[in-house]
N, C-alpha and C positions, 0 to 999 in steps of 0.2 A: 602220616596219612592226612588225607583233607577231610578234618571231622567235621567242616560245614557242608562238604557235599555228602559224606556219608550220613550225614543227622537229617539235611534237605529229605534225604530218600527213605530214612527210617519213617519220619514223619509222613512223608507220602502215604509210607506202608498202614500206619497208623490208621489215617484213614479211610483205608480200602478196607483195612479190618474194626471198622467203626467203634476205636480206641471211644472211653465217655468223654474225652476232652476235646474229639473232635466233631461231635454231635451239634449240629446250630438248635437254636433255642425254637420253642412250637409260635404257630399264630395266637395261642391261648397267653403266651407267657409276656410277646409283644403289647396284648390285649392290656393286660393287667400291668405293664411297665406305663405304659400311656396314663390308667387309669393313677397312678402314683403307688400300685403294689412292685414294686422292685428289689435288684439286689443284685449285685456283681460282683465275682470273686478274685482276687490276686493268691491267693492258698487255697486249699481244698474245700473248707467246708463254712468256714466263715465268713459272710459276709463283711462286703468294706463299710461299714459305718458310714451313712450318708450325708452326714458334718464334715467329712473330708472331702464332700467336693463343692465347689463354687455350683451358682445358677450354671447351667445346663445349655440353658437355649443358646444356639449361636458361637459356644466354646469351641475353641478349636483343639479336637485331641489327636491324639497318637495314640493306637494301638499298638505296642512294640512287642512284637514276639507273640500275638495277641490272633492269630485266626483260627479259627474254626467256627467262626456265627453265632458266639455267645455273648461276650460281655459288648462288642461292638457295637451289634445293632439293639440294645436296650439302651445305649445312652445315644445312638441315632434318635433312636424312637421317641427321647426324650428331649431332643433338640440340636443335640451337640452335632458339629460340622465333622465325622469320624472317617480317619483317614488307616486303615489296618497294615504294617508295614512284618513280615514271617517273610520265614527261610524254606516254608515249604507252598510250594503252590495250589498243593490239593488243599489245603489251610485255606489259602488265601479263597477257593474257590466257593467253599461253604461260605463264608463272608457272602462274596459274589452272586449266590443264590439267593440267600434273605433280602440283600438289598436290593436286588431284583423283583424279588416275588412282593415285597411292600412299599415298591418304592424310595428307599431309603437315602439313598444318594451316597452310599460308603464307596472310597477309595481305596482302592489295594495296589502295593504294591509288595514288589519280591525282593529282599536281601538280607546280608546278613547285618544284626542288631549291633556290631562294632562298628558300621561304617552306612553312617547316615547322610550322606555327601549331597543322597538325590534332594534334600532338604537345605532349605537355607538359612541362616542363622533368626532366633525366635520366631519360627514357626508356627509355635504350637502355645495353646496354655496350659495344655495336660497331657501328657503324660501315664498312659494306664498298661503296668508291665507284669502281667500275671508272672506267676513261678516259671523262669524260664533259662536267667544267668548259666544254669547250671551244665545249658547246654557250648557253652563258650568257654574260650581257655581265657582269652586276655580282658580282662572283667574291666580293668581302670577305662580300657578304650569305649565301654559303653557307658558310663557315668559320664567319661566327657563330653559324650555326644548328645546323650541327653540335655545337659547341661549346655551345650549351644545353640539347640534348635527348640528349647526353651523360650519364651517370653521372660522379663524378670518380673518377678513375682510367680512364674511358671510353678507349677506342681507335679512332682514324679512321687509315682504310686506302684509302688511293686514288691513281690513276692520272695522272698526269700530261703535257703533252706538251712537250718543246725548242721552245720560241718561234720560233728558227729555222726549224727543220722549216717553217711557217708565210711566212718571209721568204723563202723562196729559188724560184726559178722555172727550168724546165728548159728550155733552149734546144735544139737541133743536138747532143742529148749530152750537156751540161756544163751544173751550174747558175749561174744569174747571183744575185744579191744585187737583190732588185726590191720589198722591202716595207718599210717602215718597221715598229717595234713602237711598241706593241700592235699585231696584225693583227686585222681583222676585214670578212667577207665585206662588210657592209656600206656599209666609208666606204674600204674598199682597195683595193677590185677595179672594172676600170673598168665603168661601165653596163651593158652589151651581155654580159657576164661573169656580172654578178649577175642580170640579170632571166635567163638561160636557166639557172641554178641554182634559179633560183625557180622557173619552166615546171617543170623536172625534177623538180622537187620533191626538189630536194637538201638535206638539213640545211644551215643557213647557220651556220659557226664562228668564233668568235677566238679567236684565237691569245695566250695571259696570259705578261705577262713574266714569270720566276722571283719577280722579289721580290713580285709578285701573288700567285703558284701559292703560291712556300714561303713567304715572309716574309708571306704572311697568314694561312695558319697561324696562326705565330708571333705576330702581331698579335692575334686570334679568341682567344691566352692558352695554346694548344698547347704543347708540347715534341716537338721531335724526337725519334726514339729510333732509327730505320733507314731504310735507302732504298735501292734499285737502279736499275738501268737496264736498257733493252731494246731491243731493235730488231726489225724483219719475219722476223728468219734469214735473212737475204739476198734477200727476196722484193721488196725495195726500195730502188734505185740509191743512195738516202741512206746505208744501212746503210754502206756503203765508206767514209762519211766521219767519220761518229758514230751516236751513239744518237738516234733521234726519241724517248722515252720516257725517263719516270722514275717509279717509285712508293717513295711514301715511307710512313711507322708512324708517329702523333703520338698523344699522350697528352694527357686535360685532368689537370691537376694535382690530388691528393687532395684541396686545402684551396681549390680557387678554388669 
C-alpha cells in the first residue's frame, strides 16, 4: 500500500482530532521565545540544549517533518529564515496560521521527507527533524537528502526512537520480546492488527535499527557531534526500563 498517502491522511485525521503534536504554540509562548525564555523539542519532553544551535538571526532552516505551529515559529520569532517542509497539509496549515497571525514570514511546503528535489543543493544551515523517521520505510534516502540541501558546515538535529520500544509487546503487566527488527506496521503486525490501524486511520510506523537511524547518518557523510536521550516522564510503563528516545546533532563537513 502507499503508506505516504495513508500516513498524509492519518496525520490530517490527527489534526481534526487535535492530537498534542498538532497544537501551534500560544501568543504568550511566542512572547517569551522573543523575550529569550524558549525551548524546542525533537523527543517528547526534553528540550534541545540551546548550545546546539548557531546565532539564529537570518539562519536559514528547514523544518523537516516539522508542522503543526510549534517548534517553527519560535525559531521564526527568533530570527531564523524557517521554511516548514510535512506530508500532511493540515500540518503544514497550523504553521500557515501563526505565521499569519504574527507575521512571521514561514514558508510551507507539502512532501514527502525522502525526496527533497523542490530544494537545491545547500540550502539550508539547519536542519530541525523532530521525531518523525519512523514514519518512512527507506530512512538512507532521507539522510542523503539532508545531506545535500545542507550548506557545509550545515547542522541536522533530529529525533529518534529505541528500535526496541517497537519490539516489545505488553501482556498481564509485563512486556514480552514479540518482534523481530526492523519493525514495521506492515510485514509485523498480524492481519486483523493492521487493517483496524488502517480503518483508524492510524499513522502506520517502523521501527529503524540504530545502525539505520545513526550509522546512516554517518553513511549520508555526517559527523556526530552530541546526543541525548529521553523518555515520557514517566507517562509510560517503558520509562521504568529505558529510554524510548534519542536525539542526536550531526554536522556535514566544511570540505564534502
Amino acid at each position: 500500500m502507499n503508506t505516504t498517502k495513508h500516513n498524509q491522511t492519518a496525520w490530517d485525521n490527527y489534526v481534526d482530532k487535535k492530537d498534542r503534536w498538532t497544537l501551534p504554540i500560544s501568543e504568550q509562548e511566542l512572547k517569551e521565545a522573543k523575550n529569550g525564555k524558549w525551548g524546542v523539542v525533537l523527543t517528547p519532553t526534553k528540550a534541545v540544549p540551546k548550545e546546539w544551535f548557531p546565532a539564529l538571526k537570518g539562519l536559514k532552516v528547514l523544518g523537516l517533518a516539522s508542522g503543526g505551529g510549534q517548534q517553527g515559529p519560535i525559531l521564526a520569532a527568533l530570527g531564523a529564515e524557517v521554511t516548514i517542509f510535512d506530508n500532511s497539509e493540515k500540518q503544514l496549515q497550523q504553521d500557515q496560521k501563526v505565521s499569519e497571525q504574527f507575521d512571521l514570514h514561514i514558508r510551507t511546503i507539502q512532501g514527502d521527507m525522502r525526496d527533497l528535489s523542490v530544494f537545491t543543493d545547500a540550502s539550508f544551515d539547519l536542519i530541525f527533524n523532530p521525531c518523525s523517521i519512523l514514519f518512512v520505510d527507506n530512512l538512507q534516502a532521507v539522510w542523503e537528502e539532508c545531506f545535500r540541501v545542507l550548506k557545509p558546515n550545515g547542522i541536522l538535529m533530529t529525533g529518534l526512537m529505541n528500535p526496541l520500544t517497537f519490539q516489545l509487546k505488553e501482556k498481564e503487566g509485563t512486556f514480552q520480546l514479540a518482534y523481530k527488527q526492523p519493525f514495521s506496521d506492515l510485514q509485523s503486525l498480524p492481519k486483523a492488527e493492521l487493517e483496524e490501524l488502517i480503518q483508524n486511520k492510524e499513522a502506520l510506523v517502523f521501527g529503524h535499527s540504530w545502525s539505520d537511524q545513526i550509522g546512516g547518518q554517518l553513511r549520508a557523510g555526517f559527523m556526530l557531534t552530541a546526543m541525548f536521550e529521553d523518555d515520557w516522564k514517566g507517562n509510560e510503563k517503558m520509562d521504568a526500563f529505558f529510554p524510548s528516545f534519542m536525539a542526536t546533532r550531526a554536522i556535514k563537513p566544511p570540505t564534502s
